[in-house]
C-alpha positions as CSV (number, residue, x, y, z in Angstrom):
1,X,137.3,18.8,100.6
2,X,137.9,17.6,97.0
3,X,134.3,18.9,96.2
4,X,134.9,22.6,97.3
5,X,138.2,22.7,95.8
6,X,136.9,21.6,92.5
7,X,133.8,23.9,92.6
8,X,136.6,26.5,93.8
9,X,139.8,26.2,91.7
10,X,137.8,24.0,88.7
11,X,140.5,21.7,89.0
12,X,138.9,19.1,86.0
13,X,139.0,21.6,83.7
14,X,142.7,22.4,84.5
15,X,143.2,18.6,84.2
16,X,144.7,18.0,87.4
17,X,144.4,16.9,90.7
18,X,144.3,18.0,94.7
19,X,147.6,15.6,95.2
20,X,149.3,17.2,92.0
21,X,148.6,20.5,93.4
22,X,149.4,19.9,97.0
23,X,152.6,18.6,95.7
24,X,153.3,21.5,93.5
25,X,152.5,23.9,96.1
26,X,155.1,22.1,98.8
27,X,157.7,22.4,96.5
28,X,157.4,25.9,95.5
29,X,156.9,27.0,98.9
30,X,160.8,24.8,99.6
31,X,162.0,26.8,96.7
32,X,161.4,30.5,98.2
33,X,161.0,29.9,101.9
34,X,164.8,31.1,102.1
35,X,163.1,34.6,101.1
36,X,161.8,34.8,104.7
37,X,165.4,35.3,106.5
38,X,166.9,37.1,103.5
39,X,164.0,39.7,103.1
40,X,164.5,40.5,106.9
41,X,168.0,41.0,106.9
42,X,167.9,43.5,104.4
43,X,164.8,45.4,105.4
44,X,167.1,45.0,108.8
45,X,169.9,47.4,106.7
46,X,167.0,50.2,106.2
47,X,166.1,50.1,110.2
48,X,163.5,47.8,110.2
49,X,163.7,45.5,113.3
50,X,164.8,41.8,112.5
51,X,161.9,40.7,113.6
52,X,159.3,42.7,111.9
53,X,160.6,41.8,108.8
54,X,160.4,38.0,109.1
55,X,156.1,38.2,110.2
56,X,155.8,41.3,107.4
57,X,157.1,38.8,104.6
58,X,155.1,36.3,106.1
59,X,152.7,37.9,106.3
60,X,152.5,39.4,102.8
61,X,153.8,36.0,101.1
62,X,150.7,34.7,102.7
63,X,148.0,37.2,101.6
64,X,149.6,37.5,98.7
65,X,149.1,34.0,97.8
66,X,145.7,33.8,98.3
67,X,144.9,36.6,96.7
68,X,146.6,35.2,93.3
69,X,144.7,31.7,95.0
70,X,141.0,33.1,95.2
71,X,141.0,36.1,92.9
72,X,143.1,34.9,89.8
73,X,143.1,30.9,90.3
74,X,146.9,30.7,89.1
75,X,149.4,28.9,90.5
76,X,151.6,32.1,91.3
77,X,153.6,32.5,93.7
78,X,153.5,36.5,95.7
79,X,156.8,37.0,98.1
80,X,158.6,40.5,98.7
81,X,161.0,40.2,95.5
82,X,164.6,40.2,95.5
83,X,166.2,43.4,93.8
84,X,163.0,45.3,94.4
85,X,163.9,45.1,98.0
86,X,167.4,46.2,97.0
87,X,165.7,49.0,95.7
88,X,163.7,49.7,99.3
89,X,166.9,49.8,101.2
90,X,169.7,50.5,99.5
91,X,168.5,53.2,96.8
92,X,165.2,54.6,98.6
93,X,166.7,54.6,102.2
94,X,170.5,55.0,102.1
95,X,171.0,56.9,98.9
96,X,167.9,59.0,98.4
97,X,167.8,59.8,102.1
98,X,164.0,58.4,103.3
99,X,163.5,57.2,106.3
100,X,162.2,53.3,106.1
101,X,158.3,54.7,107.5
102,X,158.2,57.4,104.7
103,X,159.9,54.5,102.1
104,X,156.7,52.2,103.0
105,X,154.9,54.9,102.6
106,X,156.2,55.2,98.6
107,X,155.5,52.1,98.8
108,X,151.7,52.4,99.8
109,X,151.7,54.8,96.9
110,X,153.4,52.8,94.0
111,X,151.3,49.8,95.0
112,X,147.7,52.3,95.0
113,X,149.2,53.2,91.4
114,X,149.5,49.8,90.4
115,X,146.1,49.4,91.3
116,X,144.8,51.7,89.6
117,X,146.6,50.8,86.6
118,X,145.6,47.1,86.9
119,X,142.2,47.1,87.5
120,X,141.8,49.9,84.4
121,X,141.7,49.1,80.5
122,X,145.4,51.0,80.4
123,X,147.0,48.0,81.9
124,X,145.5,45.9,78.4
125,X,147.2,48.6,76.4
126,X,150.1,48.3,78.0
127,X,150.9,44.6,77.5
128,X,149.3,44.6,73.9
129,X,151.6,47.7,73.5
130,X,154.6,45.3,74.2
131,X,156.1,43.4,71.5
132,X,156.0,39.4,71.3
133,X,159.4,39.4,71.1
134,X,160.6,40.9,74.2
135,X,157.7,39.1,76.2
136,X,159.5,35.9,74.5
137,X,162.9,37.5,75.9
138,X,161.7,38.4,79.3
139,X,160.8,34.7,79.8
140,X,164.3,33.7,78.0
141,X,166.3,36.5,80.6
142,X,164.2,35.2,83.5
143,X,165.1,31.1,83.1
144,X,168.6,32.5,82.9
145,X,168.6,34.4,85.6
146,X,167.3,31.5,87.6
147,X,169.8,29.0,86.4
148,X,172.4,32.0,87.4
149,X,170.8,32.0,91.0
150,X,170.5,27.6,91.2
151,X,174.4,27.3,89.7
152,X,175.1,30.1,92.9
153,X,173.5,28.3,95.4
154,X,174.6,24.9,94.1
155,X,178.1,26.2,94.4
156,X,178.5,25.0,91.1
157,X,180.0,28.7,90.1
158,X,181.2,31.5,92.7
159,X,181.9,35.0,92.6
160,X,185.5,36.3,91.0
161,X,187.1,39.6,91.4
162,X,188.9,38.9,87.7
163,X,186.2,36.8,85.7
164,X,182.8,37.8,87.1
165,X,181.9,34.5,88.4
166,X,184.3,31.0,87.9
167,X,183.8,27.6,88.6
168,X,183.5,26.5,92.3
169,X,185.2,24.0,93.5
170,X,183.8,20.6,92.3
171,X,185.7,18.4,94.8
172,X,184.0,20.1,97.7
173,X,180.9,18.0,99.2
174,X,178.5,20.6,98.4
175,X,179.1,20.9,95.3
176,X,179.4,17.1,94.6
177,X,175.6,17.0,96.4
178,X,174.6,19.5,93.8
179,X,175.8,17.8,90.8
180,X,174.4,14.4,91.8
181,X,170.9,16.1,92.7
182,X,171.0,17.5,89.5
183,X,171.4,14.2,87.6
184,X,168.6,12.7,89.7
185,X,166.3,15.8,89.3
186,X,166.5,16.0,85.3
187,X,166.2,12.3,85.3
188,X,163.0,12.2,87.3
189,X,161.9,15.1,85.0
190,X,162.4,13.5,81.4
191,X,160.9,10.6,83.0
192,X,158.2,12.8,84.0
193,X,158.1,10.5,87.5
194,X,155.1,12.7,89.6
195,X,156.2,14.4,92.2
196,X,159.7,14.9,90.7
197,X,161.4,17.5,92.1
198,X,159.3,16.8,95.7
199,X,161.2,13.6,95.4
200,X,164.7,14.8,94.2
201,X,164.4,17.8,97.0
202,X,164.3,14.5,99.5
203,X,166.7,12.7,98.0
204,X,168.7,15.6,97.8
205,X,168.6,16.7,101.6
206,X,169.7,13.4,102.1
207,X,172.3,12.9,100.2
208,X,173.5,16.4,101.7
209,X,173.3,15.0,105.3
210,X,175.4,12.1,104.7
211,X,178.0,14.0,102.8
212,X,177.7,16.6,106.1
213,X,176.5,19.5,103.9
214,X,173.4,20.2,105.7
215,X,173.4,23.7,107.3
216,X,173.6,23.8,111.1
217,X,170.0,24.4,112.9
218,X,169.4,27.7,114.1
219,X,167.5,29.2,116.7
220,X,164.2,31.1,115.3
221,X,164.4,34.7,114.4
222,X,161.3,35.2,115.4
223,X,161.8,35.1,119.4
224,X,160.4,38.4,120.9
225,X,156.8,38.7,119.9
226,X,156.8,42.4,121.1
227,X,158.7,43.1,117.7
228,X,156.0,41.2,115.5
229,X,154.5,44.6,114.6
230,X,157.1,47.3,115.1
231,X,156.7,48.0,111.0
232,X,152.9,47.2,110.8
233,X,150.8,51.0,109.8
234,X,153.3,53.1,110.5
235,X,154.4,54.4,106.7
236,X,154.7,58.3,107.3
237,X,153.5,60.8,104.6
238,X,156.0,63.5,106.4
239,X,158.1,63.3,103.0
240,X,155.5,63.3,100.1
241,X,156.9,67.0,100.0
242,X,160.1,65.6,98.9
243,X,161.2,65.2,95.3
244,X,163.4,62.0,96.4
245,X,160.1,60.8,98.1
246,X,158.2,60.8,94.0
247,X,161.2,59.7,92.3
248,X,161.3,56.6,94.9
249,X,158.0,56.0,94.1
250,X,158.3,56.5,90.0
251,X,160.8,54.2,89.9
252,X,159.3,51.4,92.5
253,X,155.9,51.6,90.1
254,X,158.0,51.3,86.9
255,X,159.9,48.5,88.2
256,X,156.5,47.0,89.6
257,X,154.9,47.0,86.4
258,X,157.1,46.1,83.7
259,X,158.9,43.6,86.0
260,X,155.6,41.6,86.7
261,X,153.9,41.8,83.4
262,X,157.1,39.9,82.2
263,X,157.0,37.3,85.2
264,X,153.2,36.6,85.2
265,X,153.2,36.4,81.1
266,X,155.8,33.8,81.9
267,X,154.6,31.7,84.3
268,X,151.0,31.9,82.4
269,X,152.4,30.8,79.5
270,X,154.2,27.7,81.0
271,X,150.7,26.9,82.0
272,X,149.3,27.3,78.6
273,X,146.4,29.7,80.6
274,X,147.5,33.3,79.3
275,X,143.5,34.8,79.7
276,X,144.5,34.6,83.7
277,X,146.3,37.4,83.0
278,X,144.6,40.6,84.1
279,X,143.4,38.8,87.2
280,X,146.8,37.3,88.0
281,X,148.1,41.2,87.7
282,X,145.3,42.6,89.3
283,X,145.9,40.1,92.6
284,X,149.8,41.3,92.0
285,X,148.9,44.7,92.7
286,X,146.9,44.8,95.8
287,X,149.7,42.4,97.1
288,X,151.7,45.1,96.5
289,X,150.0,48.1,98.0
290,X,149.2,45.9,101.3
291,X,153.2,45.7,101.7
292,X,153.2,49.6,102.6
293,X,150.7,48.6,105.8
294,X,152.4,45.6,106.7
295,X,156.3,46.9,106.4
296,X,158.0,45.4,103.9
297,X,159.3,45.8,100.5
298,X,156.4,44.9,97.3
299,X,155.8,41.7,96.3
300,X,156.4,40.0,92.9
301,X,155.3,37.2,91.1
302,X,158.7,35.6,92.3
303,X,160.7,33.7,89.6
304,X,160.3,30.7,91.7
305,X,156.5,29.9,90.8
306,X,157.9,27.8,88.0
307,X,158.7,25.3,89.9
308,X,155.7,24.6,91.1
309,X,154.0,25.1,87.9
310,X,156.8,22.2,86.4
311,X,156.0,20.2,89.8
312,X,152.4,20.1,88.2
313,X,150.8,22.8,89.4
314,X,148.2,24.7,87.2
315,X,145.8,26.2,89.5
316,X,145.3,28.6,92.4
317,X,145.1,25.7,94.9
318,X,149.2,25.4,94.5
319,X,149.5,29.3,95.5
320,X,146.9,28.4,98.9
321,X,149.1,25.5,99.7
322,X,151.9,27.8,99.5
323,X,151.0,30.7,101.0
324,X,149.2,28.2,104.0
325,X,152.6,26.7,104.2
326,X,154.2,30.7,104.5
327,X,151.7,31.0,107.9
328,X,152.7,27.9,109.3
329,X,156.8,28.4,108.9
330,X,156.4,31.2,111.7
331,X,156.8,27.9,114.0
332,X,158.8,26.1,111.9
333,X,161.8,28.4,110.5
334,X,164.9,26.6,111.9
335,X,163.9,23.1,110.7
336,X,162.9,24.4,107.0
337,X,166.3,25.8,107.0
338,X,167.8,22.7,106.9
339,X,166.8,21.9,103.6
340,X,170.1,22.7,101.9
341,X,171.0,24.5,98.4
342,X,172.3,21.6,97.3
343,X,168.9,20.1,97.0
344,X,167.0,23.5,95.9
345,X,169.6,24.5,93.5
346,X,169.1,21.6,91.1
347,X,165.6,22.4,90.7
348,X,166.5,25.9,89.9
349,X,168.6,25.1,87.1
350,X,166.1,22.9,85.1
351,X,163.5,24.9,85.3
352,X,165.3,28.0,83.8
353,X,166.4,25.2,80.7
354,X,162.8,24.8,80.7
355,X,161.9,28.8,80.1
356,X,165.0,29.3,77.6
357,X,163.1,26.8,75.1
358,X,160.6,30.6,73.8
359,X,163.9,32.3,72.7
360,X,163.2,29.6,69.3
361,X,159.3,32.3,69.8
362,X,161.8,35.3,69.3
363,X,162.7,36.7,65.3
364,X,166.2,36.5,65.5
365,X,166.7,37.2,61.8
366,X,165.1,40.6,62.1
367,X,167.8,42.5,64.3
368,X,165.4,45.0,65.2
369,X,163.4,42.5,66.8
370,X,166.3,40.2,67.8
371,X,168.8,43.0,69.2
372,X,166.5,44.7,71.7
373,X,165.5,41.0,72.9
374,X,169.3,39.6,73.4
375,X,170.0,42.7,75.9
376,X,167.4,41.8,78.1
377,X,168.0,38.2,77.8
378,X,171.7,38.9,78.3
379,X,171.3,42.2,80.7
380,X,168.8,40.5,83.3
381,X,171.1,37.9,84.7
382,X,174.1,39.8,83.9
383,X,172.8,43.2,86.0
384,X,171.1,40.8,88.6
385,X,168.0,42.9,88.0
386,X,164.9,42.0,86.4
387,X,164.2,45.5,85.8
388,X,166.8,46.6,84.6
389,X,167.7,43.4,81.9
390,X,164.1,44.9,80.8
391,X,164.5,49.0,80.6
392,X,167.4,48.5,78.1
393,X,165.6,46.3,75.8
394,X,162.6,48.3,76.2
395,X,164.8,51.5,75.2
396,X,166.7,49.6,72.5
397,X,163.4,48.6,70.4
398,X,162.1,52.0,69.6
399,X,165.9,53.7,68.9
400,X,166.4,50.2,66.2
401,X,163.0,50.6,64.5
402,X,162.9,54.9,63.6
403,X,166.8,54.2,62.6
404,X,165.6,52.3,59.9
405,X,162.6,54.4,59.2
406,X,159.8,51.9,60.7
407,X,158.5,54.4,63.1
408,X,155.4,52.7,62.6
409,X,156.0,49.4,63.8
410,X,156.2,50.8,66.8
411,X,153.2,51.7,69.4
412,X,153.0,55.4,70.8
413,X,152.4,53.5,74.7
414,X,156.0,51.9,73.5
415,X,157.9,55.1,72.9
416,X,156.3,56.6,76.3
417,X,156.9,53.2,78.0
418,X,160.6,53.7,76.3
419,X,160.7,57.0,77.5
420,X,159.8,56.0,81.3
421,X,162.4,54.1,81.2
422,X,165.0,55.9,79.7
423,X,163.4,58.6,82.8
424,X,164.1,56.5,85.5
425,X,167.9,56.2,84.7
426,X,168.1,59.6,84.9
427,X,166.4,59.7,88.3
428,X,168.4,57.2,89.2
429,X,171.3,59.1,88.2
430,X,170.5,62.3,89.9
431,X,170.2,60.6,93.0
């Protein structure tokens, strides 16, 4: 075994080790397994049956992972992404009017775009085309935005009709199960104890269940096996006809793009292995266009992966433990459910003050540079929306360079890419 995974994933040259991987892999899997109920539910708002959803996210989080596994050796993580399947339901199906076959079908047809894209010399424009400094700021807005989400689920902070959000209510048992995870996770971490945040998500579940915090067991939601492929092939080109059917897919292929050439320039970077790039986004992308067949919203390069990839992880064999552990939770839902927030959330929230260290990468000095940067820093936690955090930065930079004259500083792929954009608010409006 630890021949053909080193022959496989090169795992000497990545200086690590099958146990280091394994472990990484376990613990990014326990940090996005709650994307399997989630993802269903709201694929369920759109008309897809409970059920369907569940084995098409498994079933895409699994091929998914291997592809990024065998194809792009990174430790990546591939699950249907939050927001983007906000975009599936609540934009494509309930506000542009598609039906959820012909919005899998836009979905076929972003993800064949992608592919096309990715496997060209045009995707290699397009990130050299980007500045540094808003790839530094995408990385910034994304460790945000996952401390945003761990603070969430740790009940550390709660939503507020007057404030936005405001501080939950630290007496509660929950919370008090967050904060003393937290304090065990960052001191594992600083002591750099292997297997940290395996260890702290134990120690955390514990410490949940004997301050009765531990969420009740559930039956599966994967009961009828009739339902399993209710969404599988059948995406319906009945409404490529309609102009809501290519603005659905304009904006799904913007949002695609941009969205995952930020994550995966992250998560390479933590790993100091940025030439994995074009494979990593290459692997991305047919992930993505598989999601139209198997009935669910795309897949990212989820936010998530950096916790395996601070867990040790630093090769594909952390995304095949993963994506193996994805097949096997079919059986297993209910008892993985048990792991509770309190004991994820911690991990969450180091790991984004892990990604905020590039913002000292970013020229501040230079407003230009730095303006542009802070709205997508600021914007994608604040708009819960990778995407978005990143259009308004991407339209800012161009507008802030030709006002002072520098038109030149600026790439023409940039102003179209600024442009696009700028485009899909507009579509967005109109619809």
């Amino acid at each position: 075994m630890k021949a053909i995974a080193e022959r496989i994933f090169k795992l000497n040259e990545h200086h690590t080790t099958l146990g280091k991987e394994s472990i990484a892999g376990v613990v990014a899997f326990l940090s996005i397994i709650y994307i399997v109920a989630i993802n269903a539910t709201i694929l369920s708002d759109a008309g897809i049956p409970f059920e369907a959803g569940v084995f098409a996210t498994v079933m895409t989080s699994f091929i998914g992972c291997l592809l990024m596994a065998f194809w792009a050796n990174a430790p990546i993580i591939l699950v249907p992404g939050m927001g983007i399947n906000a975009l599936f339901t609540y934009t494509m199906v309930q506000s542009m009017g598609l039906s959820w076959q012909e919005a899998l079908c836009a979905v076929f047809v972003s993800g064949v775009l992608f592919v096309v894209l990715a496997f060209s010399r045009v995707s290699t424009v397009l990130v050299k085309s980007i500045p540094h400094s808003l790839k530094e700021a995408i990385t910034v807005g994304v460790g945000l935005f996952l401390t945003f989400i761990g603070l969430q689920k740790g009940g550390i902070v709660k939503p507020s009709e007057t404030t936005f959000v405001a501080l939950g209510d630290l007496s509660s048992p929950a919370v008090l199960a967050t904060l003393i995870t937290l304090a065990i996770t960052v001191v594992l971490f600083i002591r750099n104890v292997q297997g940290n945040f395996l260890i702290s998500m134990a120690i955390g579940s514990l410490l949940a269940w004997l301050l009765g915090v531990v969420p009740a067991a559930s039956e599966a939601p994967v009961q009828n096996g009739a339902t399993f492929f209710d969404s599988f092939a059948v995406l319906s080109f009945s409404g490529v006809a309609k102009i809501s059917f290519w603005a659905a897919v304009f904006s799904m292929t913007m949002v695609l793009i941009f969205e995952n050439i930020g994550l995966i320039h992250g998560h390479l970077q933590m790993t100091g292995r940025e030439d994995k790039f074009s494979k990593a986004f290459q692997a991305n992308a047919v992930s993505s266009m598989l999601c139209g067949i198997f009935g669910t919203s795309p897949t990212v390069s989820t936010v998530e992966s950096a916790t395996g990839i601070a867990s040790g992880g630093r090769t594909g064999f952390t995304s095949f433990i993963t994506g193996s552990l994805f097949l096997v939770s079919l059986l297993f839902i209910p008892i993985i459910k048990l792991v509770p927030n309190s004991a994820i959330a911690p991990i969450l929230i180091v790991i984004g003050g892990l990604m905020i260290q590039n913002i000292k990468n970013i020229n501040l000095q230079d407003l230009t540079e730095g303006f542009p940067s802070f709205l997508i820093i600021a914007l994608i936690p604040l708009t819960y929306s990778i995407a978005d955090g990143i259009a308004f930065g991407f339209i800012a930079y161009p507008l802030l360079k030709v006002s002072l004259g520098r038109i030149k500083d600026v790439s023409i792929a940039m102003y179209i890419i600024a442009f696009l954009f700028l485009l899909n608010f507009v579509l967005h409006y109109m619809s």
